[in-house]
N, C-alpha and C positions, 0 to 999 in steps of 0.2 A: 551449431555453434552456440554456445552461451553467454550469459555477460557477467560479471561480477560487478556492481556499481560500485564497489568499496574499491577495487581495484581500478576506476576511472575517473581521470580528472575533466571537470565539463562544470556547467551550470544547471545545473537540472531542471532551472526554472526557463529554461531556454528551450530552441527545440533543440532535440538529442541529435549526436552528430552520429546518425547513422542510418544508412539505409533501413526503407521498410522491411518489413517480413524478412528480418535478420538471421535474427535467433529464435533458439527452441526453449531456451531457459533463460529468467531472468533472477539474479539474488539481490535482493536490497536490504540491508540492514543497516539501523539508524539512519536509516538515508531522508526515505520521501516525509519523514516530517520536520525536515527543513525546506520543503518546499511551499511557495506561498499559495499555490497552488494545488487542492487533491485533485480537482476534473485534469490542471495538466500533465500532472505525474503520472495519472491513468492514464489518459486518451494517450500519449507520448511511450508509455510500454503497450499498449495494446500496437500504435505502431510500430513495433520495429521487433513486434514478436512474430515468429511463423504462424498462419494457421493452427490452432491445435496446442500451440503455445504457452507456457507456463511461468508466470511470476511471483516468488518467495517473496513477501514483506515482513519485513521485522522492525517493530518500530517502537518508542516509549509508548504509552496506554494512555488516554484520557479517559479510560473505566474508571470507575470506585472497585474496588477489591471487595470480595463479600467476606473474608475470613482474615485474622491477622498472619502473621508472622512470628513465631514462639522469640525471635530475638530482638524485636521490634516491628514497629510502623514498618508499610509495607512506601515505597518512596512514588509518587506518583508524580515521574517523570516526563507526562506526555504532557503534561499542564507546567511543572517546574520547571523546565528547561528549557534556559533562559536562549538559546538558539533556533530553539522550536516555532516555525512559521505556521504552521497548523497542524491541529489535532486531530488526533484517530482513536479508532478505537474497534471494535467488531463489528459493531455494524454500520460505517462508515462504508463497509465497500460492498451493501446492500444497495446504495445507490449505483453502483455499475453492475449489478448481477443482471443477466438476461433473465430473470423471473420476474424482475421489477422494471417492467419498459416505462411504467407511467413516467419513473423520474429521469428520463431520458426524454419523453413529450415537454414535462415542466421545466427543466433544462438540458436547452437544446446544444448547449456548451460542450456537454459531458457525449462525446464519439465513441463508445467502446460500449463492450460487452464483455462479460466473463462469468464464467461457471465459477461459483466460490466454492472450495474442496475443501478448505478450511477458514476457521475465522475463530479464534479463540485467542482469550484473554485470561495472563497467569503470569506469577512472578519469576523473573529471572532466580538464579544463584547466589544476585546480590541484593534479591528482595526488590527488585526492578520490576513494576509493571508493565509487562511487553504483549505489546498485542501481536499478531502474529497471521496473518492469512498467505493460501495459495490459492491462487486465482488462474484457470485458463482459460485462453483468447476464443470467441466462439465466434459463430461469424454475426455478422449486425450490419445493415443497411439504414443508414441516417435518412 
């Protein structure tokens, strides 16, 4: 089963109303940076993903752009926007990857683990900077 969180009404900043090891896929767009929380937004889809499991993030950027945009400023939405609870950016989900346990010793907050498949930073079609990772659930013992 998979989830589309665009298509779920909840609080994200809550726990998620749904059983563990749900889903096989998770799609989050503009979603988890309105949450005031990153470690809960993660820890809470490493829950309620299957084993093996895989979560889409698409989110505004709090990167700098290294090039412009031929018709203007590139619009750096992960900082502007005024809804925005915290910012992301690529290597924000460096701290949940299984290659870096240390930041999982240093905060003992952060419950999860993920193989990062992607994690890149580039401008939408509207010159929107959107960062962009896929992340799947590995297994982790706190």
């Amino acid at each position: 089963m998979d989830l589309d969180l665009n298509d779920e009404k909840f609080d994200i900043n809550e726990v998620w109303p749904w059983k563990s090891d749900t889903f096989s896929y998770i799609t989050s767009i503009d979603q988890f940076h309105l949450a005031a929380s990153k470690v809960h937004v993660m820890n809470e889809a490493y829950r309620v993903l299957k084993k093996g499991g895989k979560v889409k993030i698409e989110v505004p950027s709090s990167d700098p752009i290294e090039h412009p945009i031929e018709k203007g400023a590139f619009i750096n939405a992960g900082v502007e926007d005024p809804m925005a609870r915290s910012f992301w950016n690529r290597r924000s989900f460096l701290y949940f990857s299984e290659v870096y346990p240390q930041f999982r010793e240093k905060y003992p907050e952060i419950r999860c683990a993920f193989k990062i498949l992607v994690a890149d930073t580039k401008p939408d079609p509207n010159g929107i900077v959107t960062t962009v990772a896929e992340c799947e659930k590995v297994d982790y013992e706190p």
